[in-house]
C-alpha positions as CSV (number, residue, x, y, z in Angstrom):
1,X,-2.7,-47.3,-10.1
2,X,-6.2,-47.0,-8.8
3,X,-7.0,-43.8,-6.5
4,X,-9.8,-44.0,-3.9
5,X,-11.8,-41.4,-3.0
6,X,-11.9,-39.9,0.7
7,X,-14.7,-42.0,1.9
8,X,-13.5,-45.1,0.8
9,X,-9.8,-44.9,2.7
10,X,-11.4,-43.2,5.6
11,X,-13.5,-46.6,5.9
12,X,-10.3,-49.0,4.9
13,X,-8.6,-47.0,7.6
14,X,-11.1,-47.5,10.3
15,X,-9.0,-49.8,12.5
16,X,-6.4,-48.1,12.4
17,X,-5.9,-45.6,15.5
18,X,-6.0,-41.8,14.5
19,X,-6.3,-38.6,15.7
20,X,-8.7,-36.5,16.8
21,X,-9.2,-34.5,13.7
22,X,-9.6,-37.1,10.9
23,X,-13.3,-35.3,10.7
24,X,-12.1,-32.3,9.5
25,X,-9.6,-33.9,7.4
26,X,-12.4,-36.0,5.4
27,X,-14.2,-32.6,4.9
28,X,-11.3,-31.5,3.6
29,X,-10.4,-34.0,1.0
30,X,-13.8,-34.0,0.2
31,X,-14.5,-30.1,-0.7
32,X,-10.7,-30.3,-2.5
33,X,-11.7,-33.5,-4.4
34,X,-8.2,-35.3,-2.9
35,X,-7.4,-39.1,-4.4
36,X,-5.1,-40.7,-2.3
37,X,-3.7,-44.4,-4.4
38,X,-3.4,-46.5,-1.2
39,X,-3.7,-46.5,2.9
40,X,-0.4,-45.7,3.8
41,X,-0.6,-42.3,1.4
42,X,-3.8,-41.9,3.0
43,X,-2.7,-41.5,6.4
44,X,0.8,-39.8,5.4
45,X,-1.9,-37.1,4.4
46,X,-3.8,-37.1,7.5
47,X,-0.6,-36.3,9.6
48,X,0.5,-34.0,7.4
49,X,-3.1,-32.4,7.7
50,X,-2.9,-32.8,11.9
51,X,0.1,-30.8,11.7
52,X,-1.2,-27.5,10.1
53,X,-4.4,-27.9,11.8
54,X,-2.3,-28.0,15.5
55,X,-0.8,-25.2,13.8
56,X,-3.5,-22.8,12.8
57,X,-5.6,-23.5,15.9
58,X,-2.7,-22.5,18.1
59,X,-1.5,-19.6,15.6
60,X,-5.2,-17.8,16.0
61,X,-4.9,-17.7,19.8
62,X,-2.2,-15.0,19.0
63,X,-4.6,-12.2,18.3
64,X,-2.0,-12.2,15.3
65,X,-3.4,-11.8,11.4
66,X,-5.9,-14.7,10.8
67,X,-5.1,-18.4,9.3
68,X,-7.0,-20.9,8.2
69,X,-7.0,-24.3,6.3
70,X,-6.5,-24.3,2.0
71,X,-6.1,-26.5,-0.7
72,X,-2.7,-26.7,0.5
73,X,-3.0,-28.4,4.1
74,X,-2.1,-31.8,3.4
75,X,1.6,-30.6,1.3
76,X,4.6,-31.2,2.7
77,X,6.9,-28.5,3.5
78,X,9.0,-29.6,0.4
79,X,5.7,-29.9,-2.3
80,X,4.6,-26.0,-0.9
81,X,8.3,-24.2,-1.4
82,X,8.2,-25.8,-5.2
83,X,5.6,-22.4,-5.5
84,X,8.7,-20.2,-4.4
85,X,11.0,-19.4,-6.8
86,X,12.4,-16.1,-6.3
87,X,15.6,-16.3,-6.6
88,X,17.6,-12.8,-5.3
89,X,20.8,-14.4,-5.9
90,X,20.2,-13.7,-9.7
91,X,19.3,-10.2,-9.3
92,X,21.6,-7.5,-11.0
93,X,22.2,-4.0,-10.0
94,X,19.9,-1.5,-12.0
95,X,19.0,2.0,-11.5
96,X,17.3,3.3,-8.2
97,X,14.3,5.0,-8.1
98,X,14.1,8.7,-9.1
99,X,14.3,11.4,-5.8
100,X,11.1,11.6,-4.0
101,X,11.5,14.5,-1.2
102,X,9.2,16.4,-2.5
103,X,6.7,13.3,-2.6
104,X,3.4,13.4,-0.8
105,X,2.3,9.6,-0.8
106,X,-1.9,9.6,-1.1
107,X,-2.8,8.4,2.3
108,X,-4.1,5.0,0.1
109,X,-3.9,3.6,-2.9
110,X,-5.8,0.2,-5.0
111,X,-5.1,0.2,-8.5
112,X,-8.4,-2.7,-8.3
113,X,-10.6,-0.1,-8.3
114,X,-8.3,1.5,-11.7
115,X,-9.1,-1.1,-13.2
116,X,-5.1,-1.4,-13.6
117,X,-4.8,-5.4,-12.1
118,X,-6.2,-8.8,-14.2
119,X,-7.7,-11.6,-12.0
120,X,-5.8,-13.8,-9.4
121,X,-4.1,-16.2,-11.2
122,X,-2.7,-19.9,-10.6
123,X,0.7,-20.8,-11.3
124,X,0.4,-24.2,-10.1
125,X,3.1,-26.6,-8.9
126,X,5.8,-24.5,-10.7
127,X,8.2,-22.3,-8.9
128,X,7.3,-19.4,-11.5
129,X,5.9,-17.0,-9.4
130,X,8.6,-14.0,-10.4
131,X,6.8,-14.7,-13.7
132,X,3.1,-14.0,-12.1
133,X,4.7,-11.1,-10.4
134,X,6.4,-9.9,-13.7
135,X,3.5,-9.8,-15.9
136,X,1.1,-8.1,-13.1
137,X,3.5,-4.7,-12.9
138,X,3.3,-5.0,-16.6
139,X,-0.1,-5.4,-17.1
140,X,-0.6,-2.4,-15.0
141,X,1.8,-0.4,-17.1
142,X,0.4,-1.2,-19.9
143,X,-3.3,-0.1,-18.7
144,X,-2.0,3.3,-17.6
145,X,-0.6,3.9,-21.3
146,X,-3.3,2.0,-23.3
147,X,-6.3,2.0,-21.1
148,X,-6.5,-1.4,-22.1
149,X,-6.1,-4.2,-19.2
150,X,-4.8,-7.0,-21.1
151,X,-3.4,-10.2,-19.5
152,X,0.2,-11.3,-20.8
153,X,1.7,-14.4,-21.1
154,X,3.7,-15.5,-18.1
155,X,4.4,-18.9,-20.3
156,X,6.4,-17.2,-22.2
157,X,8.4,-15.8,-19.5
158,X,8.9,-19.4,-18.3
159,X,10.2,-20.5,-21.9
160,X,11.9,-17.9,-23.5
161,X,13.2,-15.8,-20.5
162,X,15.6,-18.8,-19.2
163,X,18.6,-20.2,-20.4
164,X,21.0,-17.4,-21.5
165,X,18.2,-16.1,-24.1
166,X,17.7,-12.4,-24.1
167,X,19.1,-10.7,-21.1
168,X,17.5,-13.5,-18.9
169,X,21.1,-15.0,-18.1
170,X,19.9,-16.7,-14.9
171,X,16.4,-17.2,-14.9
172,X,15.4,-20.6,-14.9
173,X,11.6,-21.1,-15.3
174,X,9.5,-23.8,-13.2
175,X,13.2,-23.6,-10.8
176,X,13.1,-20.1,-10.4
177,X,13.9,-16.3,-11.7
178,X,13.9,-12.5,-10.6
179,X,11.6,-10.0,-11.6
180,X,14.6,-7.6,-13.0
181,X,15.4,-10.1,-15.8
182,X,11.8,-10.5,-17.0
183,X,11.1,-6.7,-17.0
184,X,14.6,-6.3,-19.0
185,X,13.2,-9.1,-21.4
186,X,10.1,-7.1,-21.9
187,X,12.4,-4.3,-23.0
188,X,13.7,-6.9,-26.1
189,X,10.6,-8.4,-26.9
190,X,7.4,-7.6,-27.4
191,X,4.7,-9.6,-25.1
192,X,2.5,-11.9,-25.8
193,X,-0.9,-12.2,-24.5
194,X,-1.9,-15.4,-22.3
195,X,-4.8,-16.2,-24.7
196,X,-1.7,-16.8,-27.7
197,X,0.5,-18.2,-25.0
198,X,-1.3,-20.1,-22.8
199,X,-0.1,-20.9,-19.2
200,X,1.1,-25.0,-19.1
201,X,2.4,-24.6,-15.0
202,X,5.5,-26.6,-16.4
203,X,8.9,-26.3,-18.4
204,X,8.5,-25.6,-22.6
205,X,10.5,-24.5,-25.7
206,X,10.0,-20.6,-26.6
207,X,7.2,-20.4,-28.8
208,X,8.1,-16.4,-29.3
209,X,5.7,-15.3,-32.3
210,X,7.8,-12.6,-33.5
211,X,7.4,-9.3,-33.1
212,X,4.1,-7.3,-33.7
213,X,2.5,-10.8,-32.3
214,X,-0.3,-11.1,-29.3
215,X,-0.5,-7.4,-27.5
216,X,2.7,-6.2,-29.1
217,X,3.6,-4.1,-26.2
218,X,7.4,-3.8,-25.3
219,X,8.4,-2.3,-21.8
220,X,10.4,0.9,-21.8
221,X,12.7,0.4,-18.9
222,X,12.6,-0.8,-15.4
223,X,13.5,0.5,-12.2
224,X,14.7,-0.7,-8.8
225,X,13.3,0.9,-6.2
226,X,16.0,2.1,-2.7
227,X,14.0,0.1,0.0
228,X,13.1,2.8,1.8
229,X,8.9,2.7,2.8
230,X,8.8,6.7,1.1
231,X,10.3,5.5,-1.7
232,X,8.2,2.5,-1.8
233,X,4.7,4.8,-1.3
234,X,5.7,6.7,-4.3
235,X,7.0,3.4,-6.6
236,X,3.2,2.0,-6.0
237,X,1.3,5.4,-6.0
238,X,2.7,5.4,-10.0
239,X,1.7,1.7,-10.5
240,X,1.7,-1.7,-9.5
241,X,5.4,-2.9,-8.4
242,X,6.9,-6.2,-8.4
243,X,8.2,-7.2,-4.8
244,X,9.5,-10.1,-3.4
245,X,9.2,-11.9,0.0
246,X,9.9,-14.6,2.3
247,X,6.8,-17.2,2.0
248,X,8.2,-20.1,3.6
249,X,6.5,-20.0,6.7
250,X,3.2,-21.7,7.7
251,X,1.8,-17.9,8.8
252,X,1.9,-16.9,5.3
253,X,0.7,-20.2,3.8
254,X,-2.5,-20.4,5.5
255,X,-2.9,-16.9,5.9
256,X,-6.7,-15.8,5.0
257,X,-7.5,-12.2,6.7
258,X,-6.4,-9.3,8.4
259,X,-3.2,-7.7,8.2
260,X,0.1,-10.1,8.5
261,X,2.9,-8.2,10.5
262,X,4.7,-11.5,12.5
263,X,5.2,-14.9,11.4
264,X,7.5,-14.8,8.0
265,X,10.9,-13.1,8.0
266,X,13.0,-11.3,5.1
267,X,15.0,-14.1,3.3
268,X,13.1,-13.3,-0.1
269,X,11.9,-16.4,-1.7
270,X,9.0,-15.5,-3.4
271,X,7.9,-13.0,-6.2
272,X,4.3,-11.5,-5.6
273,X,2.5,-7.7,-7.1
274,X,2.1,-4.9,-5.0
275,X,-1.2,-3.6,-6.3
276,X,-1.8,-0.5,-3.5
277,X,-1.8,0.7,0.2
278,X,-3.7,1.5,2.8
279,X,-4.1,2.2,6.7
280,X,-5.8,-0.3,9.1
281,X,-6.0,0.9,12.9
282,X,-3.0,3.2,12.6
283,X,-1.1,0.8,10.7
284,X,0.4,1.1,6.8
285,X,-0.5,-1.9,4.9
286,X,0.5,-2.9,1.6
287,X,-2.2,-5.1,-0.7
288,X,-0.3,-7.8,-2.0
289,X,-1.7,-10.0,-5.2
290,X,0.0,-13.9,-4.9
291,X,-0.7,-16.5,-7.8
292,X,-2.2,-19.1,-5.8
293,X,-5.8,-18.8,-7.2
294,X,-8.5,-17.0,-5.3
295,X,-9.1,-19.7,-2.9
296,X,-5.8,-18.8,-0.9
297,X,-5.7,-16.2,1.4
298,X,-8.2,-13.1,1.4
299,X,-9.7,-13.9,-2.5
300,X,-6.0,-14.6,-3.5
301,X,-4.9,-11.5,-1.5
302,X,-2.7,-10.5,1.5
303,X,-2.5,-7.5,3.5
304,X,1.1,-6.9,4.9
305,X,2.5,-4.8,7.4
306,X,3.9,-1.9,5.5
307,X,5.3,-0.1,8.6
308,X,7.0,-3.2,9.9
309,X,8.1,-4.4,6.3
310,X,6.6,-7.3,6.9
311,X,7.9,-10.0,4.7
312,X,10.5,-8.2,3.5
313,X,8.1,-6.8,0.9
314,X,10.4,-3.2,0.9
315,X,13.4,-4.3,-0.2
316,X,13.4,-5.4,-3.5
317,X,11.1,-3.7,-5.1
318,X,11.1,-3.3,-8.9
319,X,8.8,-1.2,-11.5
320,X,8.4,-0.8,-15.4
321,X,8.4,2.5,-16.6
């Protein structure tokens, strides 16, 4: 079927009454390259698009965090939670953190500037973000023993840790997984890098290499974390930590600045990387890395409300060791 560009329906719709933001709409499709096949998709875009602009016009009245429009503006509520497939009904019991009374958290931390963290990443229309979130804590593991910052496969999380292989007894790729099962994978098998196991954004066979393949680097253990914000301080003061959060929520997917504290909830949803902390006007924040490229949110970032748990981003936190 044929797709038309942006200018071409936007004329074919013409007589047809619309709103009064179909101008920012065309610049939109236009600056995210959209091909719509006929009218009728056209315009089930448009109001789709209306929606989140009435949205994010009214949201930054608030004095709340900032919002503002992506390449997700014209999705529909069920295209955008395909991204969220944390799934804390799989998660199993594991070991909480070690004490921390006598722990002094740094009054910030950014594991950026360790050069501990790889580049935002895109995990496209696949619910594999606890894969994105997996590999970052891992990556940053690896760079504190190594001093090498290597990016690992999260493909072969997808493939291989789903199914009943390994330990990954519930994960199921592109429909969702927990963090705990891919860091006890990494335990059993050594990881591969994403240049020998490139990312497809879509269900595959395990194409394991074997061990001694790609970076050959095999996690230790893993560790929960108890929820509390001390014990959270110290968990990313010793690296970057897998968290998860609830993302469902149209103040976290337009999200592009400042520091979130309202407008999401805690029914976790949604695997992301804590990468670091820091303090904004008397308030905690922790830096978040998502897997929705670099064109979402702050340069692929989020600051959340640390103090308020924001997000429920304190209580499921997991770590490699």
């Amino acid at each position: 079927m044929r797709a038309f560009s942006a200018i071409a329906l936007a004329a074919a719709v013409t007589a047809t009454p619309m709103g009064e933001h179909e101008h920012e709409f065309i610049k939109f499709v236009a600056r995210h390259n959209r091909r719509y096949a006929t009218k009728e998709e056209y315009l089930a875009r448009y109001e789709q698009f209306e929606r989140n602009h009435k949205f994010i016009v009214n949201f930054n009245k608030l004095g709340e965090h900032q919002v503002a429009h992506n390449h997700m503006s014209d999705w529909t509520v069920e295209e955008y939670r395909q991204l969220l497939g944390y799934k804390p009904e799989f998660k199993s019991e594991a070991t909480v953190f070690e004490t921390y009374e006598n722990f002094t958290a740094p009054k910030e931390v950014d594991w950026r500037n360790e050069g501990a963290v790889t580049g935002v990443k895109d995990q496209g229309q696949c619910g594999s973000c606890w894969t994105f979130s997996s590999t970052g804590s891992l990556e940053g593991r690896h760079f504190q023993k190594s001093g090498v910052l290597t990016s690992f496969s999260e493909q072969q999380l997808v493939d291989c840790c789903n199914n009943g292989v390994g330990t990954c007894y519930n994960s199921q790729g592109c429909q969702g997984g927990v963090m705990d099962e891919a860091l006890t994978y990494s335990q059993q098998f050594d990881l591969m890098t994403e240049d020998d196991y490139p990312y497809t954004a879509q269900d595959g066979s395990c194409n394991y290499k074997g061990a001694g393949t790609g970076a050959g680097y095999k996690n230790k253990s893993k560790t929960d974390i108890d929820g509390t914000q001390k014990g959270f301080q110290k968990s990313v003061a010793t690296g970057p930590t897998s968290i998860a959060i609830e993302a469902d929520q149209p103040a976290f997917q337009f999200y592009s600045g400042g520091v979130l504290t309202n407008g999401c909830g805690d029914q976790l949803d949604h695997g992301v990387l804590a990468v670091g902390y820091g303090v904004e006007d008397g308030v905690t924040y922790t830096i978040v890395k998502n897997s929705w490229n670099s064109s979402w949110g702050d340069q692929g970032y989020i600051k959340l409300n640390q103090d308020a748990n924001a997000c429920g981003h304190l209580n499921q936190p997991v770590r490699p060791n």
